[in-house]
C-alpha positions, 0 to 999 in steps of 0.5 A: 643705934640699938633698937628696942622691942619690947615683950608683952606676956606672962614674964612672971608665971610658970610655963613655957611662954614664960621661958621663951620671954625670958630666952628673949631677954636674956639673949637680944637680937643683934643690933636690938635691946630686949624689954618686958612688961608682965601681964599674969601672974600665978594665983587668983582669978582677981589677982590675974585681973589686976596683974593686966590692968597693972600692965596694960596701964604701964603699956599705955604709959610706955607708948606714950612716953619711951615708945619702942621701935617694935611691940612683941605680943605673946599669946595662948588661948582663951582669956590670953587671946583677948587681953594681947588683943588689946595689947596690940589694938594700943600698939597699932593706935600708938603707931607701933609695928606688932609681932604677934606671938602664938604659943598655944599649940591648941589655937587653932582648934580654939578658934573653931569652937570660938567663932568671935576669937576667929573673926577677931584674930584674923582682922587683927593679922590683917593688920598691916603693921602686925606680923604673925608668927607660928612655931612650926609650919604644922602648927601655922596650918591648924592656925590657918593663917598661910602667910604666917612667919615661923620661927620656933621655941629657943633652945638652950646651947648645945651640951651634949651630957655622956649617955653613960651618965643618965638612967634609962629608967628615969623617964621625965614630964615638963609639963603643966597639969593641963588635960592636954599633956597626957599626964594620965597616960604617962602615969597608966604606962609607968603603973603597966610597966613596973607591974610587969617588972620594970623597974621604972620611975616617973618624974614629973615637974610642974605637978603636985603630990596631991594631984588626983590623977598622982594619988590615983596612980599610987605616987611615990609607992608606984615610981611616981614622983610629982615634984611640983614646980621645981628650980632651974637648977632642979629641972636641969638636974632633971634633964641631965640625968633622966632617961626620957622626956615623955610628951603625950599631949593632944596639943603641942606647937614647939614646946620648950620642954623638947628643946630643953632635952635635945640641947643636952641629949636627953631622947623625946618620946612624943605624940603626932601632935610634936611631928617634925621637930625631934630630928634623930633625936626623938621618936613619935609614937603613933597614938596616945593609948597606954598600950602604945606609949608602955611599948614604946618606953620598954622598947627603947629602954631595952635598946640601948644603941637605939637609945645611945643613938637618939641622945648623940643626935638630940644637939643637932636637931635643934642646933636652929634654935639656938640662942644665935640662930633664933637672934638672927632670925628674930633681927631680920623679922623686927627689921622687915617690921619696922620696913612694913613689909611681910 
């Protein structure tokens, strides 16, 4: 008999805790179905408000009448945490076994500096009907909880595109505009290197023409091209033909983004924080100084059997994240849920 779990998070906003839901919706664990219920949406602080009291009436309706066998709760920080808190204090009272979700790379530095999110969410992994799970080991460290489960962000099926056809000097950011993602440092490196000659653009998704940080830089003039949020369609164009995915965050657990490039062979440049999840795919560079990341994008631009190299290797490391790999994985998790065991 098929089981249901039933997906609690931002099924309907932008971002890539979006992306992972929809991953699960659209590719069910073996022996299990997939259900949503959204509790954000993009636009106003009331508009956010309602959108969870919307949902955590439908979730309060759903577990009374049509429970599922295993409530799955995404979570960042902040304002997220303490409404999913909520989400899993109903699921527990219904007598549901929770997975809880953590996307937020930054989540354990959320907690240092929130004492009371601290406490909360660590009675709350006490729990013995809640699961836990980090992305990366790295990222269930910061968090601090040791016996966390991880599994990470989904990948789409491997494709790997002919490295004949992308452009080395189209570099590419999938990010939302949070200070966190480094867009500044990006846009300081691209203006550094086409003063020096390089005929580089920059293409960044999830950010608008008007952004300051964008005007500052010069746009489209200085090879800067904000596109603002763009299709699925667009974003796969994007990743097909760019050269570079450029990630220079403070903070990242298992980004969707990456693994969106490597499926399809598109070379990673990332900070320390994306450590230990590129493979041969991707490189590190060591530090987030302008300096550092223009040396690096020139570098491997100007490498093109180094650059060949990571696109042929991207597929492979993340041939564990593929939709049937993470299925398996997710199946085993939700059947030791509902057994109670950790």
């Amino acid at each position: 008999m098929t089981r249901t779990v039933l997906h609690i998070g931002p099924v309907e906003s932008k971002g890539g805790m979006q992306a992972t839901i929809r991953h699960h919706l659209r590719h069910p664990p073996p022996g299990w179905s997939t259900e949503s219920i959204n509790t954000h949406v993009d636009g106003s602080a009331i508009a956010k408000i309602n959108s969870w009291r919307r949902a955590r009436k439908e979730l309060a309706h759903r577990l009374r009448t049509l429970p599922p066998d295993v409530l799955h709760v995404h979570t960042a920080t902040r304002f997220s945490w303490w409404r999913k808190r909520r989400a899993v204090a109903l699921g527990l009272k219904a007598g549901i076994p929770v997975v809880l979700q953590i996307h937020a790379g930054n989540f354990g530095a959320f907690m240092k500096s929130r004492p009371a999110a601290a406490k909360a969410f660590t009675e709350t992994c006490a729990e013995p009907q809640v699961i836990p799970v980090a992305l990366t080991p790295r990222h269930r460290e910061l968090i601090g909880i040791p016996d966390m489960e991880v599994i990470g962000s989904p990948a789409p099926p491997s494709d790997l595109v002919d490295p004949n056809q992308r452009n080395r000097n189209k570099l590419l950011m999938l990010a939302r505009p949070s200070p966190v993602k480094g867009h500044p440092i990006a846009m300081a490196a691209i203006s550094r290197l086409r003063r020096a000659g390089h005929e580089v653009e920059l293409h960044l998704s999830g950010v608008e023409a008007d952004h300051p940080e964008v005007r500052r830089y010069g746009g489209t003039e200085n090879g800067i091209f904000a596109r603002g949020w763009v299709s699925d369609d667009e974003k796969e164009n994007l990743l097909r033909t760019s050269g570079m995915l450029l990630m220079p965050s403070t903070y990242e657990g298992m980004p969707v983004a990456a693994m969106e490039a490597l499926s399809c062979g598109l070379p990673v440049l990332a900070s320390p924080a994306c450590e230990g999840i590129l493979g041969e795919g991707g490189r590190i560079v060591e530090d987030l100084s302008v300096e550092s990341w223009a040396g690096a994008i020139a570098d491997l631009i100007a490498d093109e059997e180094a650059w060949q190299a990571l696109c042929v290797a991207g597929p492979e490391a993340v041939v564990e994240q593929t939709p049937e790999a993470l299925g398996r994985r997710w199946a085993d998790l939700y059947d030791r849920v509902i057994g109670g065991g950790q």
